[in-house]
MIVOFI-421256 format. One record per residue: x, y, z of N, C-alpha, C in turn; residue in one letter. Coordinates in steps of 0.001 Angstrom, whole numbers, plus 500000, padded with zeros to 6 digits. Atoms other than C-alpha are relative to their C-alpha. Example, Ala and Ser with C-alpha at 12.3 -4.5 7.8 and 13.67 -1.06 7.14 Angstrom:
+--------+--------+--------+--------+--------+--------+--------+--------+--------+---------+
:    nc1 :    nc2 :    nc3 :   cac1 :   cac2 :   cac3 :    cc1 :    cc2 :    cc3 : residuo :
+--------+--------+--------+--------+--------+--------+--------+--------+--------+---------+
: 500890 : 498810 : 500000 : 512300 : 495500 : 507800 : 500900 : 501200 : 500000 :       A :
: 499180 : 498810 : 499940 : 513670 : 498940 : 507140 : 499230 : 501090 : 500730 :       S :
+--------+--------+--------+--------+--------+--------+--------+--------+--------+---------+
END
This chain:
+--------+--------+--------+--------+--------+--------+--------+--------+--------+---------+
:    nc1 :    nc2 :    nc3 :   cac1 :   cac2 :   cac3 :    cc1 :    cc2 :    cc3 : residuo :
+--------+--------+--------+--------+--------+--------+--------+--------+--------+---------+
: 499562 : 501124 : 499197 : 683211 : 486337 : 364145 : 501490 : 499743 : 499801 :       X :
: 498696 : 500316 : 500066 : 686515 : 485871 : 362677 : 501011 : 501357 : 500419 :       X :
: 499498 : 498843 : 499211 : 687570 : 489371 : 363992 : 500038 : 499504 : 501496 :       X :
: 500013 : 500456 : 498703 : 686477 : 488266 : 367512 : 501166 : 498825 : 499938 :       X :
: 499171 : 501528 : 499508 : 688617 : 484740 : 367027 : 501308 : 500303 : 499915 :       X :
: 498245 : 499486 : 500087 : 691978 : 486976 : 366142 : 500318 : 501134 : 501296 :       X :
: 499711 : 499243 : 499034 : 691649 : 488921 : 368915 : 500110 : 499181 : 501291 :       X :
: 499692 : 501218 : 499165 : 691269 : 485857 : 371390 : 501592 : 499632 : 499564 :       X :
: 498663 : 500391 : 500154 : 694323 : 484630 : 369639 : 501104 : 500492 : 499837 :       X :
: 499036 : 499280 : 500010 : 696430 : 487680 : 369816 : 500335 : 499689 : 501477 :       X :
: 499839 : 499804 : 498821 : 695425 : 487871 : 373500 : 500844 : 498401 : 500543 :       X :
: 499690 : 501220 : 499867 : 696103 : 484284 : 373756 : 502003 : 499400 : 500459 :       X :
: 498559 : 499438 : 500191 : 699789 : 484961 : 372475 : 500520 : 500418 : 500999 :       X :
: 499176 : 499054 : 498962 : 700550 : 487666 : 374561 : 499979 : 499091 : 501413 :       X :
: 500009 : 501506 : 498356 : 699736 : 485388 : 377814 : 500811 : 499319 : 500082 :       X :
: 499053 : 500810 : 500060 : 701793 : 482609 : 376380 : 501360 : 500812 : 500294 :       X :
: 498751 : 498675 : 500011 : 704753 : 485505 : 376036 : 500227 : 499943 : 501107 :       X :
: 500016 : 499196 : 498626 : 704265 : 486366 : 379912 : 499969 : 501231 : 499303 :       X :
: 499958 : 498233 : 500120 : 703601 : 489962 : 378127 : 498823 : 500103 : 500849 :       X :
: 500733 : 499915 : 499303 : 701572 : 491724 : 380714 : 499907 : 501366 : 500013 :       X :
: 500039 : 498558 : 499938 : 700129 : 495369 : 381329 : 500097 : 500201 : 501362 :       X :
: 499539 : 500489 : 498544 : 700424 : 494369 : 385181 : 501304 : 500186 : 499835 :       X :
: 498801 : 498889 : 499119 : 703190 : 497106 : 386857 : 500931 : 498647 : 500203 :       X :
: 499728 : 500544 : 499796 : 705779 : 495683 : 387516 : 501694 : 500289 : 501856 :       X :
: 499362 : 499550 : 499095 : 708152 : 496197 : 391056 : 501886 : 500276 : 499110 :       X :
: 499468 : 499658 : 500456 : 711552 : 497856 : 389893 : 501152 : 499848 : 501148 :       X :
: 498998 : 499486 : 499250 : 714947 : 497333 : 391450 : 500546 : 501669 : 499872 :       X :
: 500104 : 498688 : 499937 : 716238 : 501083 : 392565 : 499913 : 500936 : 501142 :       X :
: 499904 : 499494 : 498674 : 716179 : 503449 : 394893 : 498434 : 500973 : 499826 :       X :
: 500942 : 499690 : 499965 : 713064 : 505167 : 395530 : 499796 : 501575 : 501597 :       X :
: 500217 : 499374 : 499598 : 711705 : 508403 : 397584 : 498691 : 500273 : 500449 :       X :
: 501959 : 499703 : 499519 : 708020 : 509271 : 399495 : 500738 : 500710 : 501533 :       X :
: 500520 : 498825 : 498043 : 707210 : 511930 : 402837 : 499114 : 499489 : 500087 :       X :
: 501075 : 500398 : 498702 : 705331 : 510630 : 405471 : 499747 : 501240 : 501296 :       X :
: 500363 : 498805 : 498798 : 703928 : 513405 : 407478 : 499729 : 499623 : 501432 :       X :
: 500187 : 500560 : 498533 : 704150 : 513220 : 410980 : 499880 : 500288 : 501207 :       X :
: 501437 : 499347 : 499024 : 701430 : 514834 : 412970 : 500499 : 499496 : 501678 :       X :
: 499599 : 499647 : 498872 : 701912 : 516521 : 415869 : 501394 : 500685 : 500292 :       X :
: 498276 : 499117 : 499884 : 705629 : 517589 : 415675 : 499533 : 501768 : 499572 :       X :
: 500372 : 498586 : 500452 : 705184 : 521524 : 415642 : 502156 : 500322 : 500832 :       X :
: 498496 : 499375 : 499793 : 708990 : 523893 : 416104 : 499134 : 501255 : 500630 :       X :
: 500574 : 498635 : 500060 : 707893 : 526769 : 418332 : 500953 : 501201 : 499611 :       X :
: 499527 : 499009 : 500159 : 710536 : 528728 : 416750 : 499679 : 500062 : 498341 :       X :
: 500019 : 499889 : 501522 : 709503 : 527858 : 413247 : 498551 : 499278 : 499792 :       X :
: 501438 : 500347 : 500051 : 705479 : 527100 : 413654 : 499059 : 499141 : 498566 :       X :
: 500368 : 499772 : 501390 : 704668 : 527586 : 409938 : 500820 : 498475 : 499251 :       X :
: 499526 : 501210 : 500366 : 707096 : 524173 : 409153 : 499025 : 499124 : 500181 :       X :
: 500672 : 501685 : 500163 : 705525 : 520672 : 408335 : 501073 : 499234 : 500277 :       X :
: 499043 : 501222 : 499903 : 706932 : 517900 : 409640 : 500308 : 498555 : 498674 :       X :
: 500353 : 501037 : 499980 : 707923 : 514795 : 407840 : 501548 : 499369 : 500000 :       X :
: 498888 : 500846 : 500381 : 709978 : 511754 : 407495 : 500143 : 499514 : 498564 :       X :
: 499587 : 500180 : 501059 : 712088 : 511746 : 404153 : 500069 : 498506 : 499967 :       X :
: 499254 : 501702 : 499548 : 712094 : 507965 : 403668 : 500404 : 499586 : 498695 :       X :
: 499085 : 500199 : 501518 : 714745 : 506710 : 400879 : 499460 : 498505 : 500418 :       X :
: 500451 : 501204 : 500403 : 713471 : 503054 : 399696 : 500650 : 499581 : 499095 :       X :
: 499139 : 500414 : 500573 : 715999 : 500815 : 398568 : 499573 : 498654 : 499421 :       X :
: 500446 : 500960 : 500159 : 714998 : 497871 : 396294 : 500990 : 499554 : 499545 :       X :
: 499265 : 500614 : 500880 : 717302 : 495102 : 395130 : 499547 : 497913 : 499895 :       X :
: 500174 : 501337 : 498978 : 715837 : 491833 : 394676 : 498832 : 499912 : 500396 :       X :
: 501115 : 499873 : 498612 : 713550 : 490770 : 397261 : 500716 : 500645 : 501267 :       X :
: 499629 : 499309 : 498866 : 715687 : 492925 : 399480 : 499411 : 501206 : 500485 :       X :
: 500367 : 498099 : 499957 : 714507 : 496094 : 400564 : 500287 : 500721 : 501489 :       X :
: 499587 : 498984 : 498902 : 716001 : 499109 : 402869 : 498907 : 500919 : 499878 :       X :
: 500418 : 498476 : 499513 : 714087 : 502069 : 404340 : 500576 : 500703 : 500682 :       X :
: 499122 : 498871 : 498633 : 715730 : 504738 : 406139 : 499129 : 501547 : 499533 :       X :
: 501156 : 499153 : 499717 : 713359 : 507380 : 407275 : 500912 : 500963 : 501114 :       X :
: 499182 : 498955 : 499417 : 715160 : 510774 : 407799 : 499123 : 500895 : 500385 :       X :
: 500990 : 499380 : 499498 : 713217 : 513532 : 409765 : 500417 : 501860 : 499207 :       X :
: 499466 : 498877 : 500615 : 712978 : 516656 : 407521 : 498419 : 501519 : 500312 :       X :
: 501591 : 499293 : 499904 : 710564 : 520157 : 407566 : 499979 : 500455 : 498789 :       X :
: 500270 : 499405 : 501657 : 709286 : 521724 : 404347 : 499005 : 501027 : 500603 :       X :
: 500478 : 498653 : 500100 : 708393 : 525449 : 404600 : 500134 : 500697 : 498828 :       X :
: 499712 : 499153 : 501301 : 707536 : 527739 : 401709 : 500954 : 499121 : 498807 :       X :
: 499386 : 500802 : 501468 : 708781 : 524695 : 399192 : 501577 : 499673 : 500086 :       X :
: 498408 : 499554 : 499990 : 712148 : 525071 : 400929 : 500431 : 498702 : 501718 :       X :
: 500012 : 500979 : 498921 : 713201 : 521575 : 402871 : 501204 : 499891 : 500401 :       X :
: 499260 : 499772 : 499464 : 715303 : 521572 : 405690 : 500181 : 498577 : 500963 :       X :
: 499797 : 501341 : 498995 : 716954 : 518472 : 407703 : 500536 : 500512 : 501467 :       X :
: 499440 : 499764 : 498534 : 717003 : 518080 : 411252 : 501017 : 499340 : 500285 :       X :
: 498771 : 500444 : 499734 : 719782 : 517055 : 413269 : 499767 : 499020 : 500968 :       X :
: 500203 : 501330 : 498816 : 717604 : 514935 : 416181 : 498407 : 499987 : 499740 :       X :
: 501564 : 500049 : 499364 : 714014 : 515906 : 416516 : 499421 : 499205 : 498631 :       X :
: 500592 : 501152 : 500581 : 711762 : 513115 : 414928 : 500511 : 498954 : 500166 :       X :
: 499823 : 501363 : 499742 : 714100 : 510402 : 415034 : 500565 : 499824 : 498676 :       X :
: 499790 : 500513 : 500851 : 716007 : 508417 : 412545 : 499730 : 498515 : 499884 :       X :
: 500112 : 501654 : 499948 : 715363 : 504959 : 411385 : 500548 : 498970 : 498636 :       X :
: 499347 : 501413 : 501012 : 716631 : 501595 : 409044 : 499059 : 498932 : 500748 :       X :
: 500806 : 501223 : 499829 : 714513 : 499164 : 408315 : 500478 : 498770 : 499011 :       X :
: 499605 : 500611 : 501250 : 715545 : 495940 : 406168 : 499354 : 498890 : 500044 :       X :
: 500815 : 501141 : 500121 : 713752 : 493040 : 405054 : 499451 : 499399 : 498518 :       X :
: 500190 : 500999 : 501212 : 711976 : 491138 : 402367 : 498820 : 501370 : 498796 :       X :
: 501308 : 498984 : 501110 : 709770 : 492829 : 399231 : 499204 : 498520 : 499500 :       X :
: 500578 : 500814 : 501061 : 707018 : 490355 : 397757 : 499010 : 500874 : 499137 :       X :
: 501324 : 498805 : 501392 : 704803 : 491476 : 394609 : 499606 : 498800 : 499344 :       X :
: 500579 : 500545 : 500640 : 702226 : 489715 : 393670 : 498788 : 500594 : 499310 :       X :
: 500235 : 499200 : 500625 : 700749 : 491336 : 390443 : 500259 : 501341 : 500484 :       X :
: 499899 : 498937 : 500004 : 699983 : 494766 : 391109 : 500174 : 500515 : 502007 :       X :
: 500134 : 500010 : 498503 : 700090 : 494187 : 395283 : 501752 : 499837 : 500389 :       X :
: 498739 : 499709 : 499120 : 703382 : 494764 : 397817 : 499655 : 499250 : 501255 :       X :
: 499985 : 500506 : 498532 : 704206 : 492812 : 401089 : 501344 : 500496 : 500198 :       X :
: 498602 : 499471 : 500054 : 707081 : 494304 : 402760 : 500084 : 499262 : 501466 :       X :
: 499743 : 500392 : 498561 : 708523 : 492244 : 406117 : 501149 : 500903 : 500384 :       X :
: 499009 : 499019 : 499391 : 710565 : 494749 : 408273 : 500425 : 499543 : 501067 :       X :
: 499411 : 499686 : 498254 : 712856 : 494851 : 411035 : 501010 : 500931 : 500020 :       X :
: 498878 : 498910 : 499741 : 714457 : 497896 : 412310 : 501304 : 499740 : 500648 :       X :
: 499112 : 500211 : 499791 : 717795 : 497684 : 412337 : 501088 : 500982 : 500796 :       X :
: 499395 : 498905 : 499389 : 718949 : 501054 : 413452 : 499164 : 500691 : 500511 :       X :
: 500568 : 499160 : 500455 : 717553 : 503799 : 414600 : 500906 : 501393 : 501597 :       X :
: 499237 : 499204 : 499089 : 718821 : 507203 : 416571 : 498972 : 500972 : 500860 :       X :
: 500903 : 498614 : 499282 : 717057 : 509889 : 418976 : 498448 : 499415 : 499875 :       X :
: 501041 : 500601 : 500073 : 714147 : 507479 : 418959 : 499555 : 499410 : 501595 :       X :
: 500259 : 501117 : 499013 : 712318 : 505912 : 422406 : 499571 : 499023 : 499185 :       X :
: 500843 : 501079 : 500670 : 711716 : 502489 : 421754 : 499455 : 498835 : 501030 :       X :
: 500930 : 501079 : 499371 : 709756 : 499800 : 423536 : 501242 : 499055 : 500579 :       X :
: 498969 : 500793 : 499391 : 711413 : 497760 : 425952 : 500195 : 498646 : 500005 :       X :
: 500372 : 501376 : 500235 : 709896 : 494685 : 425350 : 500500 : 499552 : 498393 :       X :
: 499726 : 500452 : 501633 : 711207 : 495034 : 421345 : 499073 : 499485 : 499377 :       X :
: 500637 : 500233 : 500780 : 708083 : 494592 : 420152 : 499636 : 501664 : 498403 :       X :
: 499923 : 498882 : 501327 : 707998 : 497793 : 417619 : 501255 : 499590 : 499247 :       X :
: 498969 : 500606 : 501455 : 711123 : 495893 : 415604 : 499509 : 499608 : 498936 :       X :
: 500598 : 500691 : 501455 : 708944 : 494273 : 413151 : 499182 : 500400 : 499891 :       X :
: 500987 : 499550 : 501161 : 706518 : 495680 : 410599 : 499827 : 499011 : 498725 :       X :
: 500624 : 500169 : 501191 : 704357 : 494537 : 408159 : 499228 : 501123 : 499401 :       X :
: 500545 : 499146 : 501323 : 703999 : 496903 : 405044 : 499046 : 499903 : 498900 :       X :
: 500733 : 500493 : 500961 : 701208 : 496414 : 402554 : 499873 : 501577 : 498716 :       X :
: 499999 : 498986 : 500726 : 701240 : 498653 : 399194 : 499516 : 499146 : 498656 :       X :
: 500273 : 500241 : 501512 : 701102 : 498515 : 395416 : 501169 : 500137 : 499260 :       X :
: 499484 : 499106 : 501305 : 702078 : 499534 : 392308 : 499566 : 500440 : 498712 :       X :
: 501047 : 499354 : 501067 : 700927 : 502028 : 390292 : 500571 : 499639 : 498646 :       X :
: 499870 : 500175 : 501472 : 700819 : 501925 : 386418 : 501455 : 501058 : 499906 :       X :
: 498914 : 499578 : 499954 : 703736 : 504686 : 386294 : 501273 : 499354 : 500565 :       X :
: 498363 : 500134 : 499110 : 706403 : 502884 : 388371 : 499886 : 500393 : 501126 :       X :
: 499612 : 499439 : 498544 : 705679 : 504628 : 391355 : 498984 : 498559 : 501017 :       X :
: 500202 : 500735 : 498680 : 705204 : 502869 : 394986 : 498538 : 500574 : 500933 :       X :
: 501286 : 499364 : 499035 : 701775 : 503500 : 397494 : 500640 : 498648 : 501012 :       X :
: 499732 : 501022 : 499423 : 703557 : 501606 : 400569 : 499422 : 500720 : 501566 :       X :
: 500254 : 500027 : 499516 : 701934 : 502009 : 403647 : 499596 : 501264 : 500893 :       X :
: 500281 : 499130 : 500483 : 700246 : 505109 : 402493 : 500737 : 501175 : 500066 :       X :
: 498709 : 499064 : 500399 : 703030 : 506652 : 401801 : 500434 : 499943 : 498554 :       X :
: 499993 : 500030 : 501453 : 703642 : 507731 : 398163 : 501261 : 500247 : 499967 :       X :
: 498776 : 499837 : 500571 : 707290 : 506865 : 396419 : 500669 : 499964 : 498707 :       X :
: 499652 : 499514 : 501833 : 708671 : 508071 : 392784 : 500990 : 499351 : 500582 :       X :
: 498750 : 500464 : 500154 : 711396 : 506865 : 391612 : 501419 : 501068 : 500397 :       X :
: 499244 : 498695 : 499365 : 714550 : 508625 : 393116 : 500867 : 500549 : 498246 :       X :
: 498991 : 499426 : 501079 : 716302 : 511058 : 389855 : 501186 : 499771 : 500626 :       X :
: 498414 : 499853 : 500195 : 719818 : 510566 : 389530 : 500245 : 501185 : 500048 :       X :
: 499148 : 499193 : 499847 : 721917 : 513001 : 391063 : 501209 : 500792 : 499347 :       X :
+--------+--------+--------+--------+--------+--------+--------+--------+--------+---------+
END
């Protein structure tokens, strides 16, 4: 019993602390591919499409910019139009281990877009895993290595 009552009162502690094993969101820059079905090259078949998307946290700020790249044989190559480019900027919330992301595209190039401007705003829903890394709107993002 007095084993059980020091372990309540370690845990107890740590609470008071705010120490927590609950992830925690990381200012930073961040990286995830989003594959994006249907794009085929008929001069280069065997390519996968996706959009490179760099994820910028500072804050409750957060950038996306979603570059259109292919990955063949482990060997990734950027386009110059086809897919589209985009910037998104807006808010980050995290509550515990959960993500809300409010978006509005701010840029974007070689894209159609809706005339009515309703595709400007997104809502993102994700996580965060125990490593540090991002699951944002099932799109998986590590942390970006320093260059």
């Amino acid at each position: 019993m007095k084993r059980f009552t020091t372990i309540i009162s370690a845990l107890s502690i740590l609470g008071a602390c705010g120490c927590s094993t609950l992830p925690q969101v990381r200012d930073g820059a961040y990286v995830g591919f989003e594959f994006m079905p249907g794009y085929t090259d008929p001069v280069n078949p065997k390519a996968k499409w996706y959009h490179e998307n760099r994820l910028a946290i500072c804050g409750n700020s957060v950038t996306i910019e979603k570059v259109p790249i292919t990955i063949e044989d482990g060997k990734k190559c950027y386009s110059a139009s086809d897919g589209g480019f985009y910037t998104f900027k807006g808010t980050i919330e995290s509550t515990n281990d959960q993500l809300l992301l409010r978006l509005k595209l701010v840029d974007s190039c070689y894209v159609m877009r809706k005339a009515d401007g309703s595709d400007v705003n997104r809502i993102y829903s994700g996580r965060i895993n125990q490593d540090g890394s991002l699951e944002i709107n099932k799109v998986h993002y590590d942390v970006k290595k320093k260059e």
